[in-house]
N, C-alpha and C positions, 0 to 999 in steps of 0.2 A: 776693771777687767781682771785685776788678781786677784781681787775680793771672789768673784765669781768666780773661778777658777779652781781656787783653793777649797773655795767650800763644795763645787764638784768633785774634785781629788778626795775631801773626807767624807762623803757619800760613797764614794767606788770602795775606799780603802776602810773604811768602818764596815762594822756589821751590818745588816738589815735593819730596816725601821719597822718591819712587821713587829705587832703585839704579841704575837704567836704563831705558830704553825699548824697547822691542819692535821691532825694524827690522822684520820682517816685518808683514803685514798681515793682518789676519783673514780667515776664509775667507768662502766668497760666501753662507755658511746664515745669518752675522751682517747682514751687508749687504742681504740680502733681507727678514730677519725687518724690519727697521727701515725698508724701505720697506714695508713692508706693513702697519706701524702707521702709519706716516704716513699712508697712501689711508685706514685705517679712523679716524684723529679726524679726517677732514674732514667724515663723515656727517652729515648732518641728521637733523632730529627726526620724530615720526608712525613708524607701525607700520614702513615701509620702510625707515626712516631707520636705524630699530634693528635691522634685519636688516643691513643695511650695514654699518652701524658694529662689531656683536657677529663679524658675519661675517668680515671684516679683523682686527680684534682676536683675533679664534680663531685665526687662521690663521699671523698674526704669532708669538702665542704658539708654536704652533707648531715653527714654524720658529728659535725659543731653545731650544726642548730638543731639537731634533736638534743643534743649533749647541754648546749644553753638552755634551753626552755624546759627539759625535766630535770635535768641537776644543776645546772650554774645560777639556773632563774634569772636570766639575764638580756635585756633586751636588747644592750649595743652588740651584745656575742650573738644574738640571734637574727640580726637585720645584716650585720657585716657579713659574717656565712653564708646570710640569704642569697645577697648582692654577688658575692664570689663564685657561690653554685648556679648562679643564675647567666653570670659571665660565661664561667666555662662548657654551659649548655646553648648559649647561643652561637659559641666558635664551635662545637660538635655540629648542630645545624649549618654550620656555614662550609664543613668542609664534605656533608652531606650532598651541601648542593653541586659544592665544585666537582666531586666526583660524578653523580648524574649528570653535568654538564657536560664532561670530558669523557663520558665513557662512549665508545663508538657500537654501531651495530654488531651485530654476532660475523655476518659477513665483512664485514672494514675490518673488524678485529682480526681475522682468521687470513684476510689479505695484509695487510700491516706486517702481522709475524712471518708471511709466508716469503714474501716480496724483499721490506723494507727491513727488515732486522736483520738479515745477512746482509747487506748494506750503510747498517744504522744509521739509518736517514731521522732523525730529531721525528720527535711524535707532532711539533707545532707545522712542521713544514707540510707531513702525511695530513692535516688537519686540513691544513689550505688545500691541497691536492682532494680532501675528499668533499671539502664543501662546493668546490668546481663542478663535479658532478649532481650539485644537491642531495648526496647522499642517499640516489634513487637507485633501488636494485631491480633489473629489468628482463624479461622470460620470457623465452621462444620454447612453442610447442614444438612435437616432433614434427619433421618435414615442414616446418617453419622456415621462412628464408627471411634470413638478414641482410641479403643484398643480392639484387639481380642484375647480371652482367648486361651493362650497358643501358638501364632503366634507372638504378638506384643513384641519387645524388651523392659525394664525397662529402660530410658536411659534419661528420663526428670522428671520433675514436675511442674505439670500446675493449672493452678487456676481461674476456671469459673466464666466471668466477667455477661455475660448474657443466657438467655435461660434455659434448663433444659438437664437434662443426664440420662438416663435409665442405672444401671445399673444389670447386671443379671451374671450369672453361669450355665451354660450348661442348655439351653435356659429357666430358672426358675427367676424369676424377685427377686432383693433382695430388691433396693432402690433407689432413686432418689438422685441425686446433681443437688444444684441449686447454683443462683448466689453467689459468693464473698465464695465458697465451693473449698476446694480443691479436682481435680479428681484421683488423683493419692499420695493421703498421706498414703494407708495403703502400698502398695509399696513401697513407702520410706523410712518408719521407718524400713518394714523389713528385707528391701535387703543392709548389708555391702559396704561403697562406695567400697569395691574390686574386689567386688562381681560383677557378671549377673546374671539377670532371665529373667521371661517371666511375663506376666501379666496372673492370674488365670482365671479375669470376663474379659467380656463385657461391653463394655461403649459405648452407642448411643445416639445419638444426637434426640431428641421427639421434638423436636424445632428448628428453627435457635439458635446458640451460635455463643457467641465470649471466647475468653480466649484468658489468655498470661502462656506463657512455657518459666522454665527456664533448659540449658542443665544440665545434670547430674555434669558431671564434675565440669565445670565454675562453677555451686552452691555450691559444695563442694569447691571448691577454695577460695569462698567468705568466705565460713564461719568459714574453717579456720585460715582468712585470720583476721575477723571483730566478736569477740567476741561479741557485742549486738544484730549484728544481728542472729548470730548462737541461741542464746538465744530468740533473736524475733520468729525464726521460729521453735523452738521448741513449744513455747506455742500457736503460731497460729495452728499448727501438731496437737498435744495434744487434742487442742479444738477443731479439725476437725474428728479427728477420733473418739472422745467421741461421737460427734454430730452423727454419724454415728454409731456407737455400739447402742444408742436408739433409730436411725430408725429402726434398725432389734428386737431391742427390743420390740418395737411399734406393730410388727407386731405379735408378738406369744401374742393371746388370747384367752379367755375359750368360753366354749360353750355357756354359758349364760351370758357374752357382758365383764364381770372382767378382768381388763389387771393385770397378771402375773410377778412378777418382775424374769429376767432369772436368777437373783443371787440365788435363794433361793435354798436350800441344796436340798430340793427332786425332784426339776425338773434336777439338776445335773443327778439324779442318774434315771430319767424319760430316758433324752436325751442318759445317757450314753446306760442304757441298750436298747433303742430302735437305738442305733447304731450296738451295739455287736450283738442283737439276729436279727434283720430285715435284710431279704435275698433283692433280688434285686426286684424290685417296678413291672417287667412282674410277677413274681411269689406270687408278694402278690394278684395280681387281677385275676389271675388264679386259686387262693385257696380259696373253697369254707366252709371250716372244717375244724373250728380250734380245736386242743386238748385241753382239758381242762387242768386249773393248777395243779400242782399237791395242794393234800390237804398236809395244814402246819405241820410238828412234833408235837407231843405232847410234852408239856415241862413236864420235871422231878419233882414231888412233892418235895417241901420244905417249910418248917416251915412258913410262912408268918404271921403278926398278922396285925393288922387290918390299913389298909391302906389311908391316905388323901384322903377325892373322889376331882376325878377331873373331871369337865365334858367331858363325853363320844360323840365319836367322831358320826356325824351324821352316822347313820344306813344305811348302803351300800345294796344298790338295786340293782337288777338283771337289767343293762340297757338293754334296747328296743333295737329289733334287730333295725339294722343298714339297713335303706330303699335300699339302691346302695353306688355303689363306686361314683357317682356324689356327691361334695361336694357343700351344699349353699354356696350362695355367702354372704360374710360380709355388713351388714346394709351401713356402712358408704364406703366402698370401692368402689362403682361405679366410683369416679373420679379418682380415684388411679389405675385401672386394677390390681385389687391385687386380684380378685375372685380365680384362679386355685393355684394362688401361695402362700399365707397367710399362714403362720405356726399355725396351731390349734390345741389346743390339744385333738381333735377327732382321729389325727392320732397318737396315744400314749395310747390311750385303750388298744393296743391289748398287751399292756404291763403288765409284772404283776405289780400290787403292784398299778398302776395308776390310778385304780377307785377311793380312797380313797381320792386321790389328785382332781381330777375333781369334789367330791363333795361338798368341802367347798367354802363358799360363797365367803372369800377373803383373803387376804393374812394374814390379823391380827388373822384371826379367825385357821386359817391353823398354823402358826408358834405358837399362845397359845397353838394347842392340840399337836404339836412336843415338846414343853417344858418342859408342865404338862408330859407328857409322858418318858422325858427323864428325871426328876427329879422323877418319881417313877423306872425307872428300875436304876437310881442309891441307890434309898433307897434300892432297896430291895437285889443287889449288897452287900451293905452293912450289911442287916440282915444277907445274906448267909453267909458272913466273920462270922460275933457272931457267928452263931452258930457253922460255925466250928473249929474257936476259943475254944470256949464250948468245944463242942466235946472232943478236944488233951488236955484241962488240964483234964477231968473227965479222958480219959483214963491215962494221967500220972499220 
């Protein structure tokens, strides 16, 4: 073993055992190849990095076996290089294919970025998501209908890639869906996968579209299958049909131009009663005489003493008779076709109690005099307690 050893050690530390040296210098196919391996290990890493790096390395090799076979004359330099450029062209084909395999449609692509990268949702998850649908892109002509209220089964869920969708309810216009919108998410959330139904509205086609559909089932399969996505498409759900409760929201406004928010307490009780009392819509435009309201109870005298003012609510006007049952049409609705079908609240007069609401200028000025108002009928709530308080000790 030190025999060995030593006589390695005076191999390293002696000269060369060459007879001589080459005065001449290699030709330019050696000198090439070797900058060409140089550019290729410099590559980095990810799919490009290895096209880089294989790419140079192939090409390098290369350029040794021309370099063996017209100047080295050599055949292990020409088979080894061979085998090497041969290597690194069959990993370029193979990252060829992975890319063709992974690349998605023009459409998937343009939904992915649109969708799912403000999200960053992993590209393998969007993969399962798009193979659920089979990766089918599917098109309605115009005045094409995607679903007809109370005919069409609930049995998918689709999601408008382009064009636009008229949707309505027994022929009244409610709202539009446009692209990257889902047509069919208030459906979904509220029919049980156990469950069937029917679809309530109308959904037509006002333009060529395209959209992809995933089955009922199969989706439900996924997601219980794939906890992130199940969670993905809850919050895309969410934000679709929120987006859609202030389109219809959008659409109820006052007479004098103020958009209405539908939460606030008295339009609750506007809507509810103009549900309970309004007969069917032939009988209101055949009724020419309406009864008047009745007049309000007198309230019962008690003690009151002297009260916060609060400012008093604008002074209620006898409104102007009503020209026709033709409604104007909305300033800004022309491009919309929303003139016959806008929810106004002109048709809510004929309500009691609604004047008062139609006459404030905006929703800040409406909810201060509800306030002020309910903060004096609790004071004075509370006087009534004193004094009958009062009252039962004086008599005990």
């Amino acid at each position: 073993m030190s025999a060995s050893s030593s006589t390695l050690g005076q191999r390293l530390w002696q000269g060369p055992v060459c007879a001589g040296w080459k005065q001449d210098m290699e030709g330019a196919l050696y000198h090439l190849a070797n900058c060409v391996l140089l550019l290729g290990f410099m590559g980095g890493s990810g799919v490009y990095g290895c096209f880089y790096l294989f790419g140079f390395l192939g090409t390098g090799y290369v350029c040794y076996v021309l370099w063996g076979w017209f100047n080295a004359c050599g055949l292990d330099i020409v088979i080894w290089n061979f085998l090497l450029a041969m290597a690194c062209l069959l990993q370029l084909a193979h990252l060829v294919y992975r890319l063709r395999k992974d690349t998605l449609p023009e459409e998937f692509d343009l939904l992915y970025k649109t969708l799912c990268v403000p999200l960053q949702v992993p590209m393998q998850a969007y993969k399962e998501i798009v193979r659920c649908c089979e990766e089918q892109v599917l098109t309605l002509a115009t005045e094409q209908t995607y679903a007809v209220e109370g005919e069409t089964p609930i049995n998918r869920l689709s999601l408008l890639l382009s064009g636009r969708v008229r949707v309505s309810q027994d022929g009244q216009f409610l709202h539009y869906i446009f692209p990257y919108q889902f047509m069919d998410s208030p459906e979904w959330e509220s029919l049980p996968p156990s469950e069937e139904g029917m679809f309530q509205v109308t959904l037509t086609a006002e333009t060529p579209c395209s959209y992809i559909s995933w089955p009922r089932k199969s989706l439900h399969l996924l997601l219980a299958k794939e906890r992130y996505i199940s969670r993905l498409f809850s919050v895309l759900l969410g934000y679709d049909i929120s987006e859609k409760l202030y389109a219809l929201n959008e659409k109820l406004f006052a007479k004098f131009g103020l958009c209405f928010d539908i939460r606030l307490p008295s339009l609750y009780h506007v809507l509810g009663s103009a549900a309970s009392d309004a007969g069917p819509e032939s009988e209101k435009e055949d009724e020419e005489v309406h009864e008047p309201a009745p007049a309000p109870a007198k309230a019962m005298p008690t003690p009151v003493q002297h009260m916060p003012s609060c400012s008093p609510p604008p002074a209620a006007t006898h409104p102007p008779a009503r020209p026709s049952r033709a409604r104007m049409s909305r300033p800004d609705s022309d491009g919309l076709g929303e003139d016959s079908t806008s929810l106004v609240l002109e048709d809510f007069e004929e309500v009691s109690g609604s004047e008062s609401f139609m006459d404030y200028r905006s929703d800040g000025e409406y909810m201060r005099d509800q306030m002020c108002n309910l903060g004096m009928s609790r004071q004075s709530s509370n006087q009534q307690r004193n004094v009958v308080n009062t009252t039962t000790d004086l008599d005990n």
